[in-house]
Each structure stands twice: as C-alpha cells, then as structure tokens.
C-alpha positions as CSV (number, residue, x, y, z in Angstrom):
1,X,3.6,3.4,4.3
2,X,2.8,7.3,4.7
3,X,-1.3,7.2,6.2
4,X,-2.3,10.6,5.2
5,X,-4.5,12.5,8.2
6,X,-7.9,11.2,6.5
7,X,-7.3,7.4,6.8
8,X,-6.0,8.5,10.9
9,X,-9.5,10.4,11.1
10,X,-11.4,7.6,9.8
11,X,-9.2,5.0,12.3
12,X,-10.0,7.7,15.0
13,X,-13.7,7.4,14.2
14,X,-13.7,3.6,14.4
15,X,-12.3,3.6,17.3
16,X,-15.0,5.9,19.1
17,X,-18.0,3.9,17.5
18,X,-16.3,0.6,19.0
19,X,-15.8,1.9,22.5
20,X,-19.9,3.4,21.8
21,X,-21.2,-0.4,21.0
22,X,-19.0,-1.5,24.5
23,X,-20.7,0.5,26.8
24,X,-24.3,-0.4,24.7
25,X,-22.9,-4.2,25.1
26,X,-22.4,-3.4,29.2
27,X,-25.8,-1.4,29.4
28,X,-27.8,-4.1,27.6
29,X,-28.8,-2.4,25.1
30,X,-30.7,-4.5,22.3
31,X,-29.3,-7.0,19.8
32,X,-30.8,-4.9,17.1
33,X,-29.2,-2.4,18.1
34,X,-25.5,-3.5,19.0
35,X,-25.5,-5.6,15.3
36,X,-26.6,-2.0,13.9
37,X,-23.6,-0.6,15.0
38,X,-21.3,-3.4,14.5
39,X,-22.5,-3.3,10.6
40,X,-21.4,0.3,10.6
41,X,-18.3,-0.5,12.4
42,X,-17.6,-3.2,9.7
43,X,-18.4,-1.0,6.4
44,X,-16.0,1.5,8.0
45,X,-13.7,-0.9,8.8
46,X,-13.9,-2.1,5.1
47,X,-13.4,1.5,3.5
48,X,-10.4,2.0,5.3
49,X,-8.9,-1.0,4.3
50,X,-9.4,0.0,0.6
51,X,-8.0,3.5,1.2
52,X,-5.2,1.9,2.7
53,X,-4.8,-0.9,-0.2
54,X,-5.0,2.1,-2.6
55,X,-2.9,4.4,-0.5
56,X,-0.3,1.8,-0.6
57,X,0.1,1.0,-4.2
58,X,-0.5,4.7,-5.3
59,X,2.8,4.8,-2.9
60,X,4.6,2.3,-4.4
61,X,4.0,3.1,-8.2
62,X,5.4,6.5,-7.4
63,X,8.4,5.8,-5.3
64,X,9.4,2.3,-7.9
65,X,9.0,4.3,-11.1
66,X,10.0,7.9,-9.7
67,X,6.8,9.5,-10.9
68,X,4.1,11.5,-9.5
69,X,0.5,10.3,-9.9
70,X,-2.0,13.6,-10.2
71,X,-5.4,13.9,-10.2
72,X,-5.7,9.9,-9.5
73,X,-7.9,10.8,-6.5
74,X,-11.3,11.3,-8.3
75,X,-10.4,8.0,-10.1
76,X,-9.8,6.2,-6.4
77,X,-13.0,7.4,-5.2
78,X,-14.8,5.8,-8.1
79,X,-13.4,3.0,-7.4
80,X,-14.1,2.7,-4.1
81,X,-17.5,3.2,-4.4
82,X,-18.2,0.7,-6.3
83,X,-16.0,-1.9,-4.3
C-alpha cells in the first residue's frame, strides 16, 4: 500500500506526542494529565487507522478494476467523521 505524505505526517505526529507523555511519565507529571494525552494519542491513533483502511481499499478498487476514483475524498472525510 502507497501511504500518501498526510497519513506519514499524522504517524510523525504520533510519534512526537508519545515520546511528550514519556518524559511526563519520567517527570511525574499527574495521572490526569498523562491519561489526557494518552486519549489524544489514541483518537489519533484511531483516525489513522481509518485513513489507512480507506486508503487501502480506495487502492485496491482502483488497481482490481483499472479505474480512477475522483472526487471520493470529500465523501472519505464524511465518513470518517462520523466513525
């Protein structure tokens, strides 16, 4: 599967609010706080998974039945909202 530079970004993203809960985590910084982060950290997580999902079978329509899907992103973003 081709990730386009968005879905890296987001992964990028991730990865820097991880490593930002570790070093709260070493400096003791309050439960509150660290399960704050960790709910962001997991509704990212989430959004990339559907971007990847819909990434993915976008992909596969395309390349299985040699056509080119236009103007579907508007469509993708509406459903991903609501998910």
């Amino acid at each position: 599967m081709k990730c386009n530079s968005s879905i890296i970004n987001r992964m990028k993203r991730i990865q820097g609010q991880v490593a930002g809960v570790l070093n709260m985590m070493e400096n003791e910084s309050s439960c509150k706080d660290v399960t704050t982060q960790l709910k962001a950290i997991r509704s990212s997580i989430s959004k990339v998974m559907s971007l990847v999902a819909t990434t993915n079978l976008i992909q596969t329509i395309e390349q299985d039945y040699n056509i080119e899907l236009e103007n579907i992103d508007e469509a993708v973003d509406i459903l991903l909202k609501n998910a």
